[in-house]
N, CA, C and O atoms as a GROMACS GRO file, in nm:
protein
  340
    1UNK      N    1   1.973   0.191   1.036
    1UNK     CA    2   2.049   0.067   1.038
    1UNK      C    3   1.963  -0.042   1.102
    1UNK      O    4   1.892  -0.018   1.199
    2UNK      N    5   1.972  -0.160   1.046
    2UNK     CA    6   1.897  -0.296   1.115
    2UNK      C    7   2.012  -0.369   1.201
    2UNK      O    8   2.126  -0.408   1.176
    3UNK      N    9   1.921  -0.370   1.325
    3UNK     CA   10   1.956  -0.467   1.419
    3UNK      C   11   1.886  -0.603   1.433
    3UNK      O   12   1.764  -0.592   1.416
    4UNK      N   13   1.934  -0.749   1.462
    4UNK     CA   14   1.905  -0.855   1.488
    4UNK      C   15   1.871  -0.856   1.598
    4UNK      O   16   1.906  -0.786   1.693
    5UNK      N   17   1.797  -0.941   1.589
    5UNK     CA   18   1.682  -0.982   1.763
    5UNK      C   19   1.691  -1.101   1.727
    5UNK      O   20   1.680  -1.158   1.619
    6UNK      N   21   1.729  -1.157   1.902
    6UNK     CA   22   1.711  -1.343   1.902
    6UNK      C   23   1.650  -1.377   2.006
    6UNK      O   24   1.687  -1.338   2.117
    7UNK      N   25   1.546  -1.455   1.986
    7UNK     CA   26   1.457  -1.427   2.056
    7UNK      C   27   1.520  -1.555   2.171
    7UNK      O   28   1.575  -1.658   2.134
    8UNK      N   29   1.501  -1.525   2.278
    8UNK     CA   30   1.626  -1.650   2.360
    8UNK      C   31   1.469  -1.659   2.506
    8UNK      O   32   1.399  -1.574   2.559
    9UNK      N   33   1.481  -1.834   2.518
    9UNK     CA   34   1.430  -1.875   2.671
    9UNK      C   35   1.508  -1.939   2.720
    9UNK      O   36   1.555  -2.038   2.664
   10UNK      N   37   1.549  -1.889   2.863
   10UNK     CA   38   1.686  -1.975   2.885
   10UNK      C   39   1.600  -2.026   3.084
   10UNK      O   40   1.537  -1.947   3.154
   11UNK      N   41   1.630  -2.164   3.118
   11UNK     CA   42   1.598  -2.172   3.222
   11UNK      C   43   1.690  -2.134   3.312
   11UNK      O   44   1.811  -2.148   3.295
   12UNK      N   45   1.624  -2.069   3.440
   12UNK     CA   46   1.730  -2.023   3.542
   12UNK      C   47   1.769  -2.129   3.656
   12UNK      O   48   1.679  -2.189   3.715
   13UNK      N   49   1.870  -2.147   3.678
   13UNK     CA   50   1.897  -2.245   3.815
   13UNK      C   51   1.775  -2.251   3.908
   13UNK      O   52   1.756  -2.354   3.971
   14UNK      N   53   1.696  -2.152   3.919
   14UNK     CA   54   1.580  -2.185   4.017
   14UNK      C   55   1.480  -2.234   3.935
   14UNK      O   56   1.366  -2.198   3.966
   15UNK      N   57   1.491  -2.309   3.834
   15UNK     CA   58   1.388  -2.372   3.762
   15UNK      C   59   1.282  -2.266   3.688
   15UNK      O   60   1.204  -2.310   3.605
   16UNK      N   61   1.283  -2.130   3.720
   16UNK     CA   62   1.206  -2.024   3.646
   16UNK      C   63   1.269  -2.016   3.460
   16UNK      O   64   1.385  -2.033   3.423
   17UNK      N   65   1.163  -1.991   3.384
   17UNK     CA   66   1.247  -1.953   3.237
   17UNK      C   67   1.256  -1.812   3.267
   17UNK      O   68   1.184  -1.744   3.340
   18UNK      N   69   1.367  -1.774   3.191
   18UNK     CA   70   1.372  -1.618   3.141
   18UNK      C   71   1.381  -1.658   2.997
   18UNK      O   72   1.429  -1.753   2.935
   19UNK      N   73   1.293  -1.513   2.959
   19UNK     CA   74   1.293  -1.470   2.815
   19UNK      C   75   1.313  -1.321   2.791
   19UNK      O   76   1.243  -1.226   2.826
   20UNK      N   77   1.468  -1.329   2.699
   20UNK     CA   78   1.486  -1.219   2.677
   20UNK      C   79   1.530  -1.208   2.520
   20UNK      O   80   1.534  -1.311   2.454
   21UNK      N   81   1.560  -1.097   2.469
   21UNK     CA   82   1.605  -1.082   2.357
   21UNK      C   83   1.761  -0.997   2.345
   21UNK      O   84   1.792  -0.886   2.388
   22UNK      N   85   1.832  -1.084   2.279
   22UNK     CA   86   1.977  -1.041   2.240
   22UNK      C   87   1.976  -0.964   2.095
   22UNK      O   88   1.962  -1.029   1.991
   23UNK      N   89   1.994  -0.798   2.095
   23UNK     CA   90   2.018  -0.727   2.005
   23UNK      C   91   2.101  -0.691   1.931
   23UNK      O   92   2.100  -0.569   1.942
   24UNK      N   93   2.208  -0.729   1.830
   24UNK     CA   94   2.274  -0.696   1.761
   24UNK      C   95   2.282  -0.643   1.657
   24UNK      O   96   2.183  -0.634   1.585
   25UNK      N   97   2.408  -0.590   1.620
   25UNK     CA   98   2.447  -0.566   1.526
   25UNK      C   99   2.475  -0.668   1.382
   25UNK      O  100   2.454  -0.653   1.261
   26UNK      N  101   2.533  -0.774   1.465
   26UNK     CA  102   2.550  -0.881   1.342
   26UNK      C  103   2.453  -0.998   1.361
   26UNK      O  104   2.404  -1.038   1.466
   27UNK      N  105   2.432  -1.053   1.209
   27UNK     CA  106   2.327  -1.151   1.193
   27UNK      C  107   2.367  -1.329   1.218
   27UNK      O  108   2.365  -1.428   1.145
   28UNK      N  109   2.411  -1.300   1.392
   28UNK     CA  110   2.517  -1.407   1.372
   28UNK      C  111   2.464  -1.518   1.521
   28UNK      O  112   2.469  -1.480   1.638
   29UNK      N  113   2.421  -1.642   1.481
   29UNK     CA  114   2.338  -1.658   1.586
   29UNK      C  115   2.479  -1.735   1.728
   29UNK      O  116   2.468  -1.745   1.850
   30UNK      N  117   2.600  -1.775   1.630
   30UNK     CA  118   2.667  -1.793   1.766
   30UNK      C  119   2.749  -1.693   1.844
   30UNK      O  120   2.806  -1.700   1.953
   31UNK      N  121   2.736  -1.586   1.743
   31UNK     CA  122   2.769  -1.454   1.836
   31UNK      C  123   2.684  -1.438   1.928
   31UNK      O  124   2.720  -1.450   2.045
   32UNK      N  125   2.557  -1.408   1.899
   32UNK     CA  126   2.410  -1.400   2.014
   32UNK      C  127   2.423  -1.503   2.117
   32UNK      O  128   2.387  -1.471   2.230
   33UNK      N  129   2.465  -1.611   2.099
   33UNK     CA  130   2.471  -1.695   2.183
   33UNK      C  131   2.609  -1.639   2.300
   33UNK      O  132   2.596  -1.610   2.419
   34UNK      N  133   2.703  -1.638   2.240
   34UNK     CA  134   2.829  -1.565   2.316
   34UNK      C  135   2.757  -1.519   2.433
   34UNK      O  136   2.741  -1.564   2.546
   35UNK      N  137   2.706  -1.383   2.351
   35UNK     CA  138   2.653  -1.261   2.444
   35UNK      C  139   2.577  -1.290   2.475
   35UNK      O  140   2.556  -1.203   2.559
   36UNK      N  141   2.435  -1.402   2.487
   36UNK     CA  142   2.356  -1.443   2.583
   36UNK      C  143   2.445  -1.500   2.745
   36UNK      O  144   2.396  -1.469   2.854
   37UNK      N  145   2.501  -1.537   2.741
   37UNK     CA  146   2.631  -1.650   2.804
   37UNK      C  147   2.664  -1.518   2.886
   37UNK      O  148   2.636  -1.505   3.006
   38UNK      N  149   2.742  -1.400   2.787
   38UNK     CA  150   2.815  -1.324   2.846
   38UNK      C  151   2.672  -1.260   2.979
   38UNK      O  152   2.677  -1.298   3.096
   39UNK      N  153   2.602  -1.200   2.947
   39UNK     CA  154   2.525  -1.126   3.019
   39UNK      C  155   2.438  -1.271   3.110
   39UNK      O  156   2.402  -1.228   3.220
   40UNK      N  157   2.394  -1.438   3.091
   40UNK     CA  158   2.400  -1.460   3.185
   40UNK      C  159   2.463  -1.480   3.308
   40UNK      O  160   2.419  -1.502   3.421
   41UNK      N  161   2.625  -1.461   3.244
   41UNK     CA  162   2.692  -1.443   3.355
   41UNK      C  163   2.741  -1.333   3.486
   41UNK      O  164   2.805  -1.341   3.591
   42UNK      N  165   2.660  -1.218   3.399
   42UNK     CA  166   2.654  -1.130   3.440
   42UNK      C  167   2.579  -1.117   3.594
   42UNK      O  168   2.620  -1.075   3.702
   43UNK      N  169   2.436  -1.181   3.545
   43UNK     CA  170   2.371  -1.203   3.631
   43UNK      C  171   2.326  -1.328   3.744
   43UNK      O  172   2.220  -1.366   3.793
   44UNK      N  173   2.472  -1.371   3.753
   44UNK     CA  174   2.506  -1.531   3.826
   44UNK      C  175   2.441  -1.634   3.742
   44UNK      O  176   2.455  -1.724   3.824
   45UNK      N  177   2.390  -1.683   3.659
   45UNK     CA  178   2.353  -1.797   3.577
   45UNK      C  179   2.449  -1.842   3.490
   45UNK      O  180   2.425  -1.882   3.376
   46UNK      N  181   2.544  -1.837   3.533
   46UNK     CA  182   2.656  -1.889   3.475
   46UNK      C  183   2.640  -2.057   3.412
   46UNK      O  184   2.695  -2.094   3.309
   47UNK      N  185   2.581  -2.117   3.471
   47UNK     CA  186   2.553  -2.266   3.438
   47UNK      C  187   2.422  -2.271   3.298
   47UNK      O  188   2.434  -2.357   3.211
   48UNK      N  189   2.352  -2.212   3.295
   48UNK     CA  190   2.254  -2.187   3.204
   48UNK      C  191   2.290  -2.266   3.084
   48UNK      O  192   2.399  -2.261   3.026
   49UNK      N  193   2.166  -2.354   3.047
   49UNK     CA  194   2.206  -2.354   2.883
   49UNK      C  195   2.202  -2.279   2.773
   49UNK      O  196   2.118  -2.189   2.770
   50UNK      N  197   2.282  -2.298   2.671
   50UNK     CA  198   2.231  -2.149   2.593
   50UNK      C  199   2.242  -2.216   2.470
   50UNK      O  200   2.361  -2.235   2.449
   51UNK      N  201   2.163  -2.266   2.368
   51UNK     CA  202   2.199  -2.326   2.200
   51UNK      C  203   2.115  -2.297   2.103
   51UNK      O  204   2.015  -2.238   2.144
   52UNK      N  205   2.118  -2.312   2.008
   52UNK     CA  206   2.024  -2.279   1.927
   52UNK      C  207   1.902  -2.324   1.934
   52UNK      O  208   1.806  -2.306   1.858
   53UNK      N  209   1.912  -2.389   2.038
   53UNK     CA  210   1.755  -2.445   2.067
   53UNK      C  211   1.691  -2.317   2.148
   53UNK      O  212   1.578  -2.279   2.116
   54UNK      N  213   1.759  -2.254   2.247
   54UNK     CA  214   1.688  -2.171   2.318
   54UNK      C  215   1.742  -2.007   2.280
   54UNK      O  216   1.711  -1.916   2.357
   55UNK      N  217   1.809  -1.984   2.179
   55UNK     CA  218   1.846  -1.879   2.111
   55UNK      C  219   1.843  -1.871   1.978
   55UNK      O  220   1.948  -1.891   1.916
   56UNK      N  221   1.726  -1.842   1.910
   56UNK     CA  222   1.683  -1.792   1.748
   56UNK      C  223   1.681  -1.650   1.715
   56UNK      O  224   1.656  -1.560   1.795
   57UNK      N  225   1.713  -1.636   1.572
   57UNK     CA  226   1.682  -1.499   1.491
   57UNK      C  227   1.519  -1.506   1.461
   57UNK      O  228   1.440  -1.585   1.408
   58UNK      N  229   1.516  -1.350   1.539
   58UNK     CA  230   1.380  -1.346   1.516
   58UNK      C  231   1.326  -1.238   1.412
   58UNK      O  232   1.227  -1.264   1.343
   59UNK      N  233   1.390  -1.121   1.402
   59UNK     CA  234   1.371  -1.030   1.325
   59UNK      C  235   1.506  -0.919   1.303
   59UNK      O  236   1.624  -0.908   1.337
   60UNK      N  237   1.414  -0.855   1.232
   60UNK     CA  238   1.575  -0.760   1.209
   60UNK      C  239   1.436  -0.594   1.231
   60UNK      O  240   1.319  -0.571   1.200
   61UNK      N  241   1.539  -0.527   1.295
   61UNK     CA  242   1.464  -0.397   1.342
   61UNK      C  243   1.569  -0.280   1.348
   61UNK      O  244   1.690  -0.298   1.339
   62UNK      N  245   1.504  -0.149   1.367
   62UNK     CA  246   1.576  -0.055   1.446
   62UNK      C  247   1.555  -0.055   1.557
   62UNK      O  248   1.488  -0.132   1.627
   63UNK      N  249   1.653   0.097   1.597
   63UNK     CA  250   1.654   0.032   1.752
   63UNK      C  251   1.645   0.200   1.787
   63UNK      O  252   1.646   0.285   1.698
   64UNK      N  253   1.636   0.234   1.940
   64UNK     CA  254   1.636   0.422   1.945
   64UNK      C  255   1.759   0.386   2.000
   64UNK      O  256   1.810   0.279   2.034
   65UNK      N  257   1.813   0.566   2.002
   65UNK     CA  258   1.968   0.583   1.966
   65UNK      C  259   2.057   0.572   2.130
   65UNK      O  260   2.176   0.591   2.152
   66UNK      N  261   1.954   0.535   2.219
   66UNK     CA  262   2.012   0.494   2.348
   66UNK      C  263   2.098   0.332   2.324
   66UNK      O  264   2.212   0.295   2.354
   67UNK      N  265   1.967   0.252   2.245
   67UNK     CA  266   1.948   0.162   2.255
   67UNK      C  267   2.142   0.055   2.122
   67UNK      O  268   2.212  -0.047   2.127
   68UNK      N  269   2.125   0.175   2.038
   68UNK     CA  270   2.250   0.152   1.930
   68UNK      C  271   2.403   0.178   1.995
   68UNK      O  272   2.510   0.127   1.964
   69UNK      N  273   2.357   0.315   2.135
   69UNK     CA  274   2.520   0.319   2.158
   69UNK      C  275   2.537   0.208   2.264
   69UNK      O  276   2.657   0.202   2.294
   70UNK      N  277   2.462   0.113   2.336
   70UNK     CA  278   2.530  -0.024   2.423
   70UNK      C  279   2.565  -0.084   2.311
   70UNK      O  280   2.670  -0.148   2.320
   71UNK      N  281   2.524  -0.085   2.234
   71UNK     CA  282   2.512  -0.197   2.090
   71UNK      C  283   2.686  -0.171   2.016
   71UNK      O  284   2.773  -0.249   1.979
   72UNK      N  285   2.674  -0.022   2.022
   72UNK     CA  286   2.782   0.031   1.932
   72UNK      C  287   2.936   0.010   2.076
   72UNK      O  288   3.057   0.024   2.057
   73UNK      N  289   2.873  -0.018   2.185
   73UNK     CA  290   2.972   0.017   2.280
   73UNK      C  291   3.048  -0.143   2.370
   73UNK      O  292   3.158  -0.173   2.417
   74UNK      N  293   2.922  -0.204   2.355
   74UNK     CA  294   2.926  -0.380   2.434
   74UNK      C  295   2.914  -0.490   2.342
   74UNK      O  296   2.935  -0.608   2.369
   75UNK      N  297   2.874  -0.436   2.221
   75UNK     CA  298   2.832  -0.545   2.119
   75UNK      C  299   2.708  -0.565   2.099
   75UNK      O  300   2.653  -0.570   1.989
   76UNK      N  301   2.637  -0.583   2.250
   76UNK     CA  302   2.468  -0.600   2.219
   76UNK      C  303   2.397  -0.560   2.294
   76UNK      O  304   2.454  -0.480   2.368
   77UNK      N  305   2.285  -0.575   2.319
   77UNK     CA  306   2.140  -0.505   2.412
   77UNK      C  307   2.107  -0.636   2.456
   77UNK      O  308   2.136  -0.734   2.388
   78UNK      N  309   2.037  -0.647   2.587
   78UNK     CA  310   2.005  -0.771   2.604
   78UNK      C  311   1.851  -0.726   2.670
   78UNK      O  312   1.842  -0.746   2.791
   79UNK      N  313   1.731  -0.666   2.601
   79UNK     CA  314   1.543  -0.633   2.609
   79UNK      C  315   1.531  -0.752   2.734
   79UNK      O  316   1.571  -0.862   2.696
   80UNK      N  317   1.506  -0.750   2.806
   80UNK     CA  318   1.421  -0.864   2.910
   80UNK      C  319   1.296  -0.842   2.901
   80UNK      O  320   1.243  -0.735   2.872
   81UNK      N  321   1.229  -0.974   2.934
   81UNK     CA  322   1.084  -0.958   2.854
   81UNK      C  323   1.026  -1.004   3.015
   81UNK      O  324   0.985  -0.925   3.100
   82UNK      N  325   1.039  -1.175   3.031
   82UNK     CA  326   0.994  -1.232   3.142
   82UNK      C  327   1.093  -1.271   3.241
   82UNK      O  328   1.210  -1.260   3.203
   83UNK      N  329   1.074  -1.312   3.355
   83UNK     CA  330   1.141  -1.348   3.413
   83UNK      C  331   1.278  -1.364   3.488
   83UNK      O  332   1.317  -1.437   3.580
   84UNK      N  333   1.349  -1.236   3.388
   84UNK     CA  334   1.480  -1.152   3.435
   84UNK      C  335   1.458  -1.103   3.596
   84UNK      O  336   1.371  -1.075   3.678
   85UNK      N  337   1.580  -1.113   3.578
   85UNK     CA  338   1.654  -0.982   3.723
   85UNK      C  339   1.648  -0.868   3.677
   85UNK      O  340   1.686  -0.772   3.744
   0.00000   0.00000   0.00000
């Protein structure tokens, strides 16, 4: 099965970018956006911007089968690349 990757830089209240990638199931970029939102809020960045400016489709992939049941279970995966918590 193919999953969507969006490739997202979002600045953090301390002026640092994070770059991470939002994994889904659907090819849907204001869903990704949702769940960017949802999981920055997760991690107190609640104020963050999040638009299609700083959240694109980047590819479509598989994923390993750890990685499908958050997907199959939360909606999405959220890969941190830079600058995460």
């Amino acid at each position: 099965m193919g999953f969507h990757v969006f490739d997202t830089y979002v600045k953090s209240k301390n002026g640092n970018i994070m770059h991470f990638d939002v994994i889904t199931d659907k090819n849907d970029t204001e869903k990704a956006i949702t769940f960017a939102k949802e999981w920055l809020k997760s991690i107190g960045e609640t104020d963050a911007k999040v638009t299609t400016e700083e959240c694109r489709f980047c590819h479509t992939q598989s994923v390993s089968e750890e990685i499908e049941i958050e997907i199959m279970t939360n909606g999405y995966f959220i890969a941190k690349m830079e600058g995460c918590p």
